[in-house]
NUDREN-538657 format. One record per residue (C-alpha): x negated, y negated, z; chain; residue number from 1; residue in three letters. Coordinates in steps of 0.1 Angstrom, whole numbers, padded with zeros to 4 digits. Example, Ala and Ser with C-alpha at 12.3 -4.5 7.8 and 13.67 -1.06 7.14 Angstrom:
<rec c1="-0123" c2="0045" c3="0078" kette="A" nr="1" rest="ALA"/>
<rec c1="-0137" c2="0011" c3="0071" kette="A" nr="2" rest="SER"/>
This chain:
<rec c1="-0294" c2="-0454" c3="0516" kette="A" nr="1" rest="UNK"/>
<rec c1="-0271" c2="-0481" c3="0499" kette="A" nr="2" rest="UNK"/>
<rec c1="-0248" c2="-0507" c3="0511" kette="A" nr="3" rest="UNK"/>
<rec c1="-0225" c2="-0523" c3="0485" kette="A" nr="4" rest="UNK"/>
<rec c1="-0208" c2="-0554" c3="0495" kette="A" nr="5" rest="UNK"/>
<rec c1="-0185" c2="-0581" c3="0482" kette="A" nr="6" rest="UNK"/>
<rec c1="-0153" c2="-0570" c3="0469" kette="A" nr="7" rest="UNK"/>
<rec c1="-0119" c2="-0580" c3="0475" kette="A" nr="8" rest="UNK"/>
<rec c1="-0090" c2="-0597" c3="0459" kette="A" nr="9" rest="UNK"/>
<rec c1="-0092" c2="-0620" c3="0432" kette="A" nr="10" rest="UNK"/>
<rec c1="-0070" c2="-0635" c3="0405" kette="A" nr="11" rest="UNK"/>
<rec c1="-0074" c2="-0637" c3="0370" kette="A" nr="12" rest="UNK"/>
<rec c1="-0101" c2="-0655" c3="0360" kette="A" nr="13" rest="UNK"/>
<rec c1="-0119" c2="-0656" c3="0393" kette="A" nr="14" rest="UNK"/>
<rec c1="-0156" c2="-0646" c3="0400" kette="A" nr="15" rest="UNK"/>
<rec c1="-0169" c2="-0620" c3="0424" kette="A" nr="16" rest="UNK"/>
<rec c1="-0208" c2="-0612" c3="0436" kette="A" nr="17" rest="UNK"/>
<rec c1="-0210" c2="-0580" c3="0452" kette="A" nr="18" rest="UNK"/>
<rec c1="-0240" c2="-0567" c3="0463" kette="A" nr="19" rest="UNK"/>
<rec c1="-0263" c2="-0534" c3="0472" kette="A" nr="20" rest="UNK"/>
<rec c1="-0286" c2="-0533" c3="0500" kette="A" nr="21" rest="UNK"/>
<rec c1="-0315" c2="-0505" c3="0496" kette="A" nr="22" rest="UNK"/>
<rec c1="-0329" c2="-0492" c3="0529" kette="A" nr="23" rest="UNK"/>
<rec c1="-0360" c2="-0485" c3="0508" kette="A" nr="24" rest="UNK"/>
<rec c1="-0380" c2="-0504" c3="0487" kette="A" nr="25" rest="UNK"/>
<rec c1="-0367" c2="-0507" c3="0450" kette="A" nr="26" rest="UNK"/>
<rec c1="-0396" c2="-0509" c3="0429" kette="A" nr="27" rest="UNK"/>
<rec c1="-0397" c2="-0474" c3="0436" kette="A" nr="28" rest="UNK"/>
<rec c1="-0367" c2="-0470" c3="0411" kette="A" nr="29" rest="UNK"/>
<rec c1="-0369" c2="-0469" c3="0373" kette="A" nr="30" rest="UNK"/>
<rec c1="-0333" c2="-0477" c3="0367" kette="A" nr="31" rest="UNK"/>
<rec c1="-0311" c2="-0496" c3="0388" kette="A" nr="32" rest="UNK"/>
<rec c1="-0270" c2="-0499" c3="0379" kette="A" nr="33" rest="UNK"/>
<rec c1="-0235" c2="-0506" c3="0389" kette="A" nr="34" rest="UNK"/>
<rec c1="-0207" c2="-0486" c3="0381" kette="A" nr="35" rest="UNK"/>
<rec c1="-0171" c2="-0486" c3="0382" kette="A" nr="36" rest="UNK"/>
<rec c1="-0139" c2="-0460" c3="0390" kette="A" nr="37" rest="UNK"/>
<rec c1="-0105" c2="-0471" c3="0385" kette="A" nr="38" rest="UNK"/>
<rec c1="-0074" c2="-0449" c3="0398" kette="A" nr="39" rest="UNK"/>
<rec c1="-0070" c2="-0422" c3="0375" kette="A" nr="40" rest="UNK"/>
<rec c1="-0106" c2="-0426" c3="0349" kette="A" nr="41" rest="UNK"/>
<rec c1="-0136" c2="-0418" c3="0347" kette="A" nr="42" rest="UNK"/>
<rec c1="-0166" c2="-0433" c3="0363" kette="A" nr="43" rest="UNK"/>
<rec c1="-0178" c2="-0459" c3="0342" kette="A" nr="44" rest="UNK"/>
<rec c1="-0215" c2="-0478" c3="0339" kette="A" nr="45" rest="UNK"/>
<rec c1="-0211" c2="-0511" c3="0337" kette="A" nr="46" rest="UNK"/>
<rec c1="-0240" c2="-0527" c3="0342" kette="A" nr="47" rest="UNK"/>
<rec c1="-0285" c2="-0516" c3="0347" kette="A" nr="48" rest="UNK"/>
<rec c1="-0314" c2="-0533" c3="0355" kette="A" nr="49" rest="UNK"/>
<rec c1="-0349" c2="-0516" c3="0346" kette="A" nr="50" rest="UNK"/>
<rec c1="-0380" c2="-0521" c3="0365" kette="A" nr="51" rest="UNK"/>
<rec c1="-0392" c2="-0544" c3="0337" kette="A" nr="52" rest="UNK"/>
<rec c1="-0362" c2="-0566" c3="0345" kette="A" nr="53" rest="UNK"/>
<rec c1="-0346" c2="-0551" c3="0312" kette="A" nr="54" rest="UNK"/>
<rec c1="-0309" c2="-0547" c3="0310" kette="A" nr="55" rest="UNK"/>
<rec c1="-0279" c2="-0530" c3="0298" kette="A" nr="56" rest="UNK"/>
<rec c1="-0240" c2="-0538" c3="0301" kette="A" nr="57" rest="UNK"/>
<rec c1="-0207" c2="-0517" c3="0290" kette="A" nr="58" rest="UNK"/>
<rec c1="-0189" c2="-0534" c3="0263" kette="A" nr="59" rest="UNK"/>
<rec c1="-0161" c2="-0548" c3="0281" kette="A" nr="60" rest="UNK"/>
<rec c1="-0183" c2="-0565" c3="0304" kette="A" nr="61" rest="UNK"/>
<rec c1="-0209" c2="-0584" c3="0282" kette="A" nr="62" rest="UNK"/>
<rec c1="-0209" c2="-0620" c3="0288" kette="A" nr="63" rest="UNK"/>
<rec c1="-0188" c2="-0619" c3="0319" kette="A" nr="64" rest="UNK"/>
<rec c1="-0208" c2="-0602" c3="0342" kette="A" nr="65" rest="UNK"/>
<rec c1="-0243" c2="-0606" c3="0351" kette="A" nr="66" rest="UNK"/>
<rec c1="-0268" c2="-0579" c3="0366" kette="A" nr="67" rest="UNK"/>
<rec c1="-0298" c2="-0588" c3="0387" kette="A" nr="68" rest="UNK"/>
<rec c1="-0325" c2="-0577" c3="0418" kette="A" nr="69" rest="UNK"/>
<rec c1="-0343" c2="-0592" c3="0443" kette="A" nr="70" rest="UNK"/>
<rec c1="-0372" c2="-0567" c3="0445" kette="A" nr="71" rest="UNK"/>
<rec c1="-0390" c2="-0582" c3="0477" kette="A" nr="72" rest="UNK"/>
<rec c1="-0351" c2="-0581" c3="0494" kette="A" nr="73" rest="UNK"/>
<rec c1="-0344" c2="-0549" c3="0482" kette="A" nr="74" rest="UNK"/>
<rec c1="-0313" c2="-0559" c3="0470" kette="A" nr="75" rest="UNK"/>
<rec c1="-0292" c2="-0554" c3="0442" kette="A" nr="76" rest="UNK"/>
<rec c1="-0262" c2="-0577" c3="0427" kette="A" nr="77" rest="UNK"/>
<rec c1="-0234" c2="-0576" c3="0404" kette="A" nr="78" rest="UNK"/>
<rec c1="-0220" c2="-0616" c3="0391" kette="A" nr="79" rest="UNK"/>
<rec c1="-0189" c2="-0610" c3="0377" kette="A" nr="80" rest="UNK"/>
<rec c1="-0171" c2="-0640" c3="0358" kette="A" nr="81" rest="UNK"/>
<rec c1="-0137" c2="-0641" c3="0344" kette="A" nr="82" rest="UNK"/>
<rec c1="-0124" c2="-0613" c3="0360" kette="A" nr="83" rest="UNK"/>
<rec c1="-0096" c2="-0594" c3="0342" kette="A" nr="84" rest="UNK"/>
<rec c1="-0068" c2="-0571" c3="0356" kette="A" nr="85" rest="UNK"/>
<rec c1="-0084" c2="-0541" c3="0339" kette="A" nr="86" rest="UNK"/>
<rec c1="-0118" c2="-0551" c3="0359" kette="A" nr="87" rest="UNK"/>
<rec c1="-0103" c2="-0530" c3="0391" kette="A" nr="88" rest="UNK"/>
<rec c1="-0121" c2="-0505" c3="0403" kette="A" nr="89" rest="UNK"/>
<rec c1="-0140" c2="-0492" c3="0430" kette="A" nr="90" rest="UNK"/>
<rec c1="-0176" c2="-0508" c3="0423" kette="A" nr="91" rest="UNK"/>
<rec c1="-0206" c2="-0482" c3="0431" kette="A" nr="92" rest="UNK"/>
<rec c1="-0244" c2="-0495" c3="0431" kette="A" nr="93" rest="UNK"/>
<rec c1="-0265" c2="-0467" c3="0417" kette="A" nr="94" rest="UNK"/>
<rec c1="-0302" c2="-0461" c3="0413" kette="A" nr="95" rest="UNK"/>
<rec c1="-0326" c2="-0432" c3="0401" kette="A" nr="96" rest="UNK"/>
<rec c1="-0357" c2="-0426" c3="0405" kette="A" nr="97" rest="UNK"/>
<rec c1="-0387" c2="-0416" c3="0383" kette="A" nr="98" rest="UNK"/>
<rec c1="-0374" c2="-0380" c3="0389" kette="A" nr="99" rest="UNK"/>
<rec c1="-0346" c2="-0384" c3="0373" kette="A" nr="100" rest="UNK"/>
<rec c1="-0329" c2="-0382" c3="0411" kette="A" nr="101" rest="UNK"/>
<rec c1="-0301" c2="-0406" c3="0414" kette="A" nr="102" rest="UNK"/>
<rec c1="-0285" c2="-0420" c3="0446" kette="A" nr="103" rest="UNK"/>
<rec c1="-0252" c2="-0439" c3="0452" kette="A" nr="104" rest="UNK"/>
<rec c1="-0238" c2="-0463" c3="0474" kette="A" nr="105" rest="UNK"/>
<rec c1="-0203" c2="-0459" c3="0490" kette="A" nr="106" rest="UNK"/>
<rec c1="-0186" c2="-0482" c3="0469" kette="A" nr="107" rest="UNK"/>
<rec c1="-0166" c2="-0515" c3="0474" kette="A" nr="108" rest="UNK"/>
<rec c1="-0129" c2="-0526" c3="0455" kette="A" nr="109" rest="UNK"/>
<rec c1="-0123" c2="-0551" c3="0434" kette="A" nr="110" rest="UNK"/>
<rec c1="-0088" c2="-0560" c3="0431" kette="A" nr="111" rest="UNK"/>
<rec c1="-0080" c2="-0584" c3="0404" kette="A" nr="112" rest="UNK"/>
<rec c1="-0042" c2="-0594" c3="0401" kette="A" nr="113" rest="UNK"/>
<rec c1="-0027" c2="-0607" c3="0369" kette="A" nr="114" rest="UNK"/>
């Protein structure tokens, strides 16, 4: 099971952490992500984190937002830096497993206002 955590409203330019809480240990994952639904488009990835500590961001997020684990909390965050009006969405913290099975958390908004 996942938690997400952490959104709310922000302005412009603000900065956000959300996080993902895993009832089970996440070194049992091989890919862990976040990603992102805004009214009326697809879900999006924005960011992933490999076991390896490897990672991967959409475009329009590079250099603003920052991916990262805590694998002895079994926790999963999301920095996000210089938030932008197109950054709402309903966040989601995703991982799959060495299956190929994924799981997803219930999601938490980010509101950004211009």
């Amino acid at each position: 099971q996942l938690q997400a955590s952490g959104g709310g409203l922000v302005q412009a330019g603000g900065s956000l952490r959300l996080s993902c809480a895993s009832s089970g240990a996440i070194f049992q994952f091989r890919i862990l992500g976040w990603y992102r639904q805004a009214p009326g488009k697809q879900r999006e990835m924005v960011a992933s984190i490999m076991t390896n500590d490897d990672t991967n961001y959409g475009d329009s997020v590079k250099g603003r937002f920052t991916i990262s684990k805590d694998d002895a909390k079994n926790m999963l965050y999301l920095e996000m830096n210089d938030l932008k009006a197109e950054d709402t969405a309903v966040y989601y913290c995703n991982v799959r497993n060495y299956g190929g099975f994924d799981f997803w958390g219930q999601g938490t908004l980010v509101t950004v206002s211009s």
